[in-house]
N, C-alpha and C positions, 0 to 999 in steps of 0.2 A: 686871388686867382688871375685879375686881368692888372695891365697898366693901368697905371694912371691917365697918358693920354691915350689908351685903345682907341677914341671917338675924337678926337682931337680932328678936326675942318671937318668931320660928320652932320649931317643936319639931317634932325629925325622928327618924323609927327607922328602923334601918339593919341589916338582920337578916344575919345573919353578920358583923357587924361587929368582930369582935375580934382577927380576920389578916386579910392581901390586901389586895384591892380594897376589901372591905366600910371594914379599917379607915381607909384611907388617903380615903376619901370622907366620913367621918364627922371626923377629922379637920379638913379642908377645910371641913364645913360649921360645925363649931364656932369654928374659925380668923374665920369670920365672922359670928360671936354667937348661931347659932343653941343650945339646947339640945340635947342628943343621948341617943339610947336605942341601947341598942347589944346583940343577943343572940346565943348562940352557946352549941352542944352543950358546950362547955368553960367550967362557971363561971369556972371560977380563969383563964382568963386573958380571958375578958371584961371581969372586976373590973379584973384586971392594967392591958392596955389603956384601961379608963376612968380608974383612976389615971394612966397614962404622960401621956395626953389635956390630963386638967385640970391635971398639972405642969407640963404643957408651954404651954399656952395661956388657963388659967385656965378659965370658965364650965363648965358641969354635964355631966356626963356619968353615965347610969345605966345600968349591966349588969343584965342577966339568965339566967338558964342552964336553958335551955330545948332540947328537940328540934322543930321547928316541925313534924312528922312529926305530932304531936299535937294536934289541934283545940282539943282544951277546955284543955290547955296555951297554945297560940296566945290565945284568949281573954280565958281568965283576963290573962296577960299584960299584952293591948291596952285589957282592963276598967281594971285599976291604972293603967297609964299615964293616962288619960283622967281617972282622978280628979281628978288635979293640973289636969286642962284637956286641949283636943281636939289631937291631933298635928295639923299642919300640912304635913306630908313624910312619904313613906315612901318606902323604898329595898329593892325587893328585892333581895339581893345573894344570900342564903344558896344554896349548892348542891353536888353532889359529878360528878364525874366521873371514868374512866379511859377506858385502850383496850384493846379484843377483841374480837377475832372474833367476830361475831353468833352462832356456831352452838359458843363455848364458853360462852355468856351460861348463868348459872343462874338460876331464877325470881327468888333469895334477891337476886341482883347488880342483876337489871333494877330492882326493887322499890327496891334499896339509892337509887339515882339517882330514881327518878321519883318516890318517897315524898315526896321531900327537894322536887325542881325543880319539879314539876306540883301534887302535894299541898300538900304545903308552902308554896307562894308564892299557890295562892288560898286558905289557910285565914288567912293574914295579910291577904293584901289583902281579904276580905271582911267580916273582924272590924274592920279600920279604917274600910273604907268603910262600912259599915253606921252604924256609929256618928256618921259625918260625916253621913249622911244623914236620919239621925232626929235631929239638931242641928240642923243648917242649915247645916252649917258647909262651907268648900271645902277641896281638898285638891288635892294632888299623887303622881303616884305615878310614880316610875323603877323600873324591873325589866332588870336585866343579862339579855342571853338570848346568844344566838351568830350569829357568819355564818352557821353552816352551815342556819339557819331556813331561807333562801332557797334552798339547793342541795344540802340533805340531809348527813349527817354520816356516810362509813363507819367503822364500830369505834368509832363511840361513839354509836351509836342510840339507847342509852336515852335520852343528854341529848338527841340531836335532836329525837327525838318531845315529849321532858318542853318543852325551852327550843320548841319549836314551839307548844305548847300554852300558853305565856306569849305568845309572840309575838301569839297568835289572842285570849288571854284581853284583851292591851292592847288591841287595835281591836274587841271586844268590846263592852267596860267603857265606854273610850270614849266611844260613843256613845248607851249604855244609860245612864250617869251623867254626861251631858256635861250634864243638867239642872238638875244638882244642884252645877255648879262647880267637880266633880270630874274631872280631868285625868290622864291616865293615857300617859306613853311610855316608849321602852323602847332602851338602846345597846346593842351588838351587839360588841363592845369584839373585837381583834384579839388575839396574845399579849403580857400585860404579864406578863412573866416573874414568878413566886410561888412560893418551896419547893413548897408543897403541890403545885400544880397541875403543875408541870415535874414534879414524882415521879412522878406518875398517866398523863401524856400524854406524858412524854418521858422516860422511865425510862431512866437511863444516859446522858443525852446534858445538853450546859453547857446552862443554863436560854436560852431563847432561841434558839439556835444555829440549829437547823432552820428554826423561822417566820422570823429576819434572813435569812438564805439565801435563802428565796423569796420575800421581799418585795418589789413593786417600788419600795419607798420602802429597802430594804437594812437594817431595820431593825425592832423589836417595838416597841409602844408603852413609854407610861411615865406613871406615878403622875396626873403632873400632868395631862396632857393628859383623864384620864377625870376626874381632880376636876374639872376647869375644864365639861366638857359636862355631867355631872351635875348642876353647881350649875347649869348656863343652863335646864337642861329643868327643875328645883325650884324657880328664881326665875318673878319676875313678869315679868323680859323680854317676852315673848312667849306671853300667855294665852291666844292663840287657838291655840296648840301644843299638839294632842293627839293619839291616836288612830297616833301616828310609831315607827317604829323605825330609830334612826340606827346604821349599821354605820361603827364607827373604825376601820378596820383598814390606813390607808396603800395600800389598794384592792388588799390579798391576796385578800381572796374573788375579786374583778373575775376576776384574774390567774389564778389556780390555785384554782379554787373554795374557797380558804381552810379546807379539811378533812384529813382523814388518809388520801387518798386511794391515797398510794406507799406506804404499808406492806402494800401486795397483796406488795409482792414479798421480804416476810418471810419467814422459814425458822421449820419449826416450833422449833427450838433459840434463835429469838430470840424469839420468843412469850413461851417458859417462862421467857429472861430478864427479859421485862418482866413479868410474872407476879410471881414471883419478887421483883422492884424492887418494885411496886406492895405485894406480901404485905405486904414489908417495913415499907414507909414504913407501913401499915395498922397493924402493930403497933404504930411507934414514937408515930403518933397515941393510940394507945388508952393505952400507959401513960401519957402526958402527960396522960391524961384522968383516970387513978386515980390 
């Protein structure tokens, strides 16, 4: 579908890019020549990742290991990157989620998510955009958010409200820096099944299983098809493209508001197994991290 050099003198940062989605998009843009910046709570396997990258495909790839939670972290960051010259791309990807019950939500839990999704994704995209601005330079900016923006998200509110508040930050941005060259949209991606993510929201159950089940296409997405819309919304295709959020979900939201809507008729003994799942996976993340 694209060239080979599409991305060719491109330089893109891809925050949370060193699992999931983040990596498999930064991948794809390096696959066509772009340079890549790649960050994530987890030195070691940002590094890892930017090595697997350029053994894999050749051209640059730099990690960083950062919490985006942190401004002047976020900064600093986006400072050094720029030295080399002005990013070109940015990719919000970084974000955390699970599912519960609104009314077992702790302060410490809400904060956990929306530090990350709300904070997190304008302290990067303002330390980019700022900088593009007081250059002259144009940009582009993708930021992953959710269906459920459109019809609300039960048992996982914090990401609603957080990926809501991305969703308003794109049509925002938009058109407060549509002067400056600066493009700003955003996919809404459906379930592309991911360790992490299937631990947190589908605790106990084969990654997928649930969202193929209620899909009217019978099926989750896959790798390719968000590389492929990420890079049309980061190229020059179509620059009067902004200010959009494209939902890929084989039209699950349409169908069944594309949310967690059925787990009303949970038992509290299955709660505490997803609990329990979630804890879990929570721990095995942290020691991969020490």
């Amino acid at each position: 579908m694209f060239q080979p050099d599409l991305f060719k003198g491109q330089r893109i940062l891809v925050t949370g890019g060193g699992t999931g989605l983040g990596k498999a998009m930064a991948e794809k843009f390096l696959e066509l020549g772009a340079d890549i910046y790649i960050c994530g709570r987890r030195e070691s396997v940002a590094q890892a990742t930017a090595q697997e990258l350029m053994a894999k495909h050749g051209g640059s790839v730099q990690a960083f290991g950062l919490d985006i939670r942190d401004a002047q972290a976020v900064d600093d960051m986006v400072g050094t990157i720029f030295q080399d010259g002005p990013l070109t791309g940015l990719v919000n990807n970084a974000a955390g989620n699970f599912i519960s019950r609104t009314e077992d939500l702790s302060p410490r839990g809400f904060d956990a998510i929306a530090n990350i999704v709300m904070h997190g994704t304008f302290y990067v995209t303002q330390a980019v955009g700022k900088r593009w601005i007081a250059g002259g330079h144009p940009g582009s900016v993708v930021s992953i958010v959710v269906t459920w923006v459109e019809n609300g998200g039960p048992f996982v509110v914090p990401s609603a409200m957080s990926k809501s508040a991305v969703h308003t930050m794109t049509k925002s941005l938009a058109t407060e820096w549509g002067g400056h060259r600066i493009r700003l949209n955003a996919i809404g991606p459906g379930e592309i099944p991911t360790e992490g993510m299937s631990a947190r929201l589908s605790p106990g159950q084969k990654p997928g299983e649930r969202a193929a089940k209620n899909n009217p296409m019978g099926r989750t997405g896959t790798m390719e098809e968000l590389q492929n819309l990420a890079t049309f919304l980061l190229s020059d295709g179509c620059p009067w493209l902004t200010g959009q959020t494209i939902f890929m979900d084989g039209g699950g939201y349409l169908a069944t508001g594309g949310n967690f809507y059925e787990l009303r008729e949970w038992t509290d003994e299955q709660w505490q197994q997803a609990r329990d799942a979630i804890q879990s996976q929570n721990r095995k993340d942290r020691d991969q991290r020490s």
